[in-house]
N, C-alpha and C positions, 0 to 999 in steps of 0.2 A: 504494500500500500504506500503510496505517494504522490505529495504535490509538487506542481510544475508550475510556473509562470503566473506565479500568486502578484498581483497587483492592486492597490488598496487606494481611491480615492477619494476626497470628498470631507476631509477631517476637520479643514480650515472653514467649510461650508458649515459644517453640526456645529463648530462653534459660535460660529457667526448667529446663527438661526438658532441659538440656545438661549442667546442675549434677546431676541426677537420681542416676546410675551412683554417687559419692561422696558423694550426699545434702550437698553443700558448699553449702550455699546462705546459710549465715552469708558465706561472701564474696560474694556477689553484689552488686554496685552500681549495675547498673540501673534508671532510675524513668521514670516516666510524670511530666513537667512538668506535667501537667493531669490532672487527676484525670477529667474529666469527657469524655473522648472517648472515645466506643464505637469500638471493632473492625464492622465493616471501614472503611476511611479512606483517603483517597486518598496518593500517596506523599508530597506536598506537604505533609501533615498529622503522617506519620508521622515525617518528618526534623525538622518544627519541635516535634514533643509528645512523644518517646519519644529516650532517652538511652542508649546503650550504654556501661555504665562501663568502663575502663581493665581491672581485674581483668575481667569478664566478654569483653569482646575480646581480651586474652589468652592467655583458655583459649578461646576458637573459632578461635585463628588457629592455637593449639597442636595442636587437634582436626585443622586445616585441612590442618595440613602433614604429618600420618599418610600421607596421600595415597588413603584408603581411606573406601570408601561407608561400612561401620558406623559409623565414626569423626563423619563429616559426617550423621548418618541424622537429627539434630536439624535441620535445614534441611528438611526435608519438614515440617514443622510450620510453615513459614511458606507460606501461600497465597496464588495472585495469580492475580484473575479480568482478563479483558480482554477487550473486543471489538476484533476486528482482521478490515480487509479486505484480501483478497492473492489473488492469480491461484490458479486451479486447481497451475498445476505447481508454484508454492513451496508448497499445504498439502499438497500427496502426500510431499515433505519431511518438513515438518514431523511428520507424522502417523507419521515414526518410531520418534519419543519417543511411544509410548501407554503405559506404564506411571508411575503417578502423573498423569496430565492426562485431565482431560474436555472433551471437546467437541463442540457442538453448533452446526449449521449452517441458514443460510438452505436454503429448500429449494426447488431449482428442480424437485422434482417437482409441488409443491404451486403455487408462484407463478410460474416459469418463462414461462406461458402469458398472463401477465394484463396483461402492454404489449408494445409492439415496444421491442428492442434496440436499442439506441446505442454510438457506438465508446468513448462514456464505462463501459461495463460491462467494457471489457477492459484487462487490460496492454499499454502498445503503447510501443515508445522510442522517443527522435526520432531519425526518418531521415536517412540522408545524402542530401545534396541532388540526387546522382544518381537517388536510389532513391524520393524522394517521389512522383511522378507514378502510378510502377506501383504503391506499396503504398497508395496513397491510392483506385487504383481496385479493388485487390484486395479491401483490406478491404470498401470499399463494394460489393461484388458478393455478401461470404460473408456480409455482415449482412442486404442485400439478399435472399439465400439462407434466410436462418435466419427473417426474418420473414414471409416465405412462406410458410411449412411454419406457422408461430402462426397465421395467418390463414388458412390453412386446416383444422388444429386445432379453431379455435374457430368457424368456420361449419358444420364437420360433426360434429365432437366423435368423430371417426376417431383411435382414439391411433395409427394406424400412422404419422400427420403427426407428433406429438407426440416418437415414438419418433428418426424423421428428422429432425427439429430439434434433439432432443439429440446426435447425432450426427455433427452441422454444427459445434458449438459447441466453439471450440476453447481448449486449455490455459489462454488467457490470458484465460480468465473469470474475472470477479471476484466471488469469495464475502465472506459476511459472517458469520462465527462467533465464537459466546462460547468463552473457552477458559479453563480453568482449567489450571494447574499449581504447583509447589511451587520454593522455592529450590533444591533438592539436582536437581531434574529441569534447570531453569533454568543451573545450575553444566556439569552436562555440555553443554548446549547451545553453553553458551560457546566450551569450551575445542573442541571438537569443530566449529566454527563460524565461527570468530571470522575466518578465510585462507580460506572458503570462496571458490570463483573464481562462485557464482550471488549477485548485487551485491544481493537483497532479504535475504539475510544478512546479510553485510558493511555495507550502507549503512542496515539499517532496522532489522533483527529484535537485532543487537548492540547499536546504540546504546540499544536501547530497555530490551536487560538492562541497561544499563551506569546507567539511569536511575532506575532503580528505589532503595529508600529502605537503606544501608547496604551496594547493591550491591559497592564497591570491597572493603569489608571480609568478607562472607559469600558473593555469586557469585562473582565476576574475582580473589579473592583467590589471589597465583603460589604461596602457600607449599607446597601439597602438588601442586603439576605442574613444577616445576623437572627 
């Protein structure tokens, strides 16, 4: 499981429009070190050129510790694309959260057919040393299975094979989707997340909120979940 070409925009916009509700923006002390870097940026970009001042993180931690979505509803203004690949069963997960996120997937109806499978296209953990022998010929039997049904797909162009091969092909496929969502989407994820007992949470999908640019301070921030 992994992300690619995480890009996160819009941080300077949530804060602006956080002052909005009191038109306070004589306090704002936020600035852009560089004048000259366009939105979207990667986060690497974002922590070295964009400054959250003292009074401006203040009022978002004040926001924060309401404990309430309207409160935090400035955090949907900050956006973050990413590609990310991970088995079938953690994006059924994932796919939870559909309210604020887009996403859009590789398509095994469309490319599914066009190589044989490898045990590199699935989730698979390491075995215990009693268990290598059988799951090492299992798998080789169901891949063995699955490219079967492609190759005869593709010599007769019968989708009823087509159909049979999706149906071989189990949970632990690996898809490849762009995904879009917002900090305030991101924030629930966390907290709702973070103890999860499925370890592509826990060991991949958290660290990777936790990575993100002012993360500590606008997602993982305890104030309003104590």
């Amino acid at each position: 499981m992994k992300f690619e070409n995480t890009r996160v925009y819009g941080i300077d916009t949530a804060i602006r429009s956080m002052r909005m509700p009191l038109q306070s923006f004589d306090k704002a002390d936020s600035e852009w070190v560089y004048d000259d870097i366009i939105p979207p940026i990667t986060t690497d970009e974002y922590e070295k050129n964009y400054q959250i001042g003292e009074k401006d993180m203040d009022l978002t931690h004040r926001l924060l510790s309401t404990g309430t979505d309207s409160d935090s509803k400035f955090l949907r203004s900050i956006s973050v694309y990413t590609e990310l690949t991970a088995p079938t069963y953690f994006l059924a997960e994932l796919d939870t959260y559909k309210i604020g996120t887009v996403r859009n997937s590789s398509s095994l109806q469309h490319k599914g057919a066009s190589r044989d499978f490898t045990i590199q296209d699935f989730t698979t953990d390491p075995m215990y040393p009693q268990d290598v022998n059988v799951m090492q010929e299992t798998w080789a039997k169901l891949i063995e299975s699955i490219n079967l049904l492609r190759r005869m797909y593709k010599e007769t162009n019968d989708y009823h094979y087509f159909r049979l091969m999706r149906q071989l092909i189990p949970m632990s496929f690996n898809y490849t989707i762009s995904w879009t969502a917002n900090y305030q989407v991101l924030r629930t994820i966390y907290f709702q997340r973070r103890n999860h007992r499925l370890k592509e949470w826990t060991d991949v999908f958290i660290p990777w909120i936790e990575s993100l640019p002012y993360a500590k301070d606008l997602i993982t921030y305890e104030g309003g979940n104590k």
